[in-house]
N, C-alpha and C positions, 0 to 999 in steps of 0.2 A: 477365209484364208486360213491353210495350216503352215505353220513352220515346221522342218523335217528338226526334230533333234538329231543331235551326235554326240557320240560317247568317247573318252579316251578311255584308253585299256591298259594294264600294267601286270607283270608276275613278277611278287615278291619271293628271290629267292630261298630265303629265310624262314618263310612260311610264317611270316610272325613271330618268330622267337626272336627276341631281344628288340625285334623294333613295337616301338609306342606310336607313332603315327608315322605318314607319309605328308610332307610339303607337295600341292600343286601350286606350281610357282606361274606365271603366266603372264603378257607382256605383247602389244598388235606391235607386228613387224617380227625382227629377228634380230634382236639388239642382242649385246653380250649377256650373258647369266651374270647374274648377284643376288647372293642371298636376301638383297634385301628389296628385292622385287614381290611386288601383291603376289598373295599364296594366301592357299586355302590346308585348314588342317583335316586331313582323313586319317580317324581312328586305322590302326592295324588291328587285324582277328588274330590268333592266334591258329594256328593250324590252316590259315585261309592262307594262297597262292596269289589266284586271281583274283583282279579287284578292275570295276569296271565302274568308271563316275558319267552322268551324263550332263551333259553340255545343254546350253548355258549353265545351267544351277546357277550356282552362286557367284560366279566369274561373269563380268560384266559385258558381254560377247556384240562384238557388232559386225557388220561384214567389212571384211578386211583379212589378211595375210595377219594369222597368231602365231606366237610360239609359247607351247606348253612345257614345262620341265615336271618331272619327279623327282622326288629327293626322299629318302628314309630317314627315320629320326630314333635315335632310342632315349629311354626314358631320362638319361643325363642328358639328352639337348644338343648332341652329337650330331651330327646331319651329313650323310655320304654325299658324295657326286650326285647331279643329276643328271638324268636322261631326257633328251629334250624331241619336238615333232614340230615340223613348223609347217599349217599349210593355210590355204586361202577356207572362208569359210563364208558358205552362200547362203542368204537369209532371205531372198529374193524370188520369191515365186513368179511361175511366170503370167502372165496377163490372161483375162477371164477369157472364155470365148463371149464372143458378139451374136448377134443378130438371131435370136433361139427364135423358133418358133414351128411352128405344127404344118406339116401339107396335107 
């Protein structure tokens, strides 16, 4: 059996300048945002835009309806708004085939 990963995707407009990391903040269902919801910290590049994390990693993924947020952080601990995706997420491959055999 394989599980398909998935990736969320993000462009930082900033490009890196002034932000220190990005918060993936995340939560099964679509409950309200709060900063003090489980999050993950990802480094910012400097000159880097796009940033592309994939799923699971480190976020404790099961199948069920997620909502993911992003958040920017700069090196004082500042933290903008986040952006958030909320979808259903399928870990459920479907069933073998039966009855193989040769004629």
């Amino acid at each position: 059996m394989k599980i398909a990963t998935k990736s969320i995707a993000w462009r930082d407009p900033n490009e890196g300048q002034g932000v220190a990391n990005f918060f993936l903040y995340y939560a099964q269902g679509n409950p309200p945002f709060s900063y003090d919801l489980p999050s993950l910290s990802i480094p910012a590049v400097p000159g880097q835009a796009e940033y592309v994390y994939t799923l699971p990693g480190a976020i404790p993924l099961t199948e069920a309806e997620w909502t993911l947020w992003v958040a920017a952080s700069d090196s004082e601990g500042n933290i903008s708004d986040p952006v958030s995706v909320t979808r259903f997420f399928d870990f459920t491959p479907p069933l073998a085939p039966v009855d193989l055999r040769v004629l």
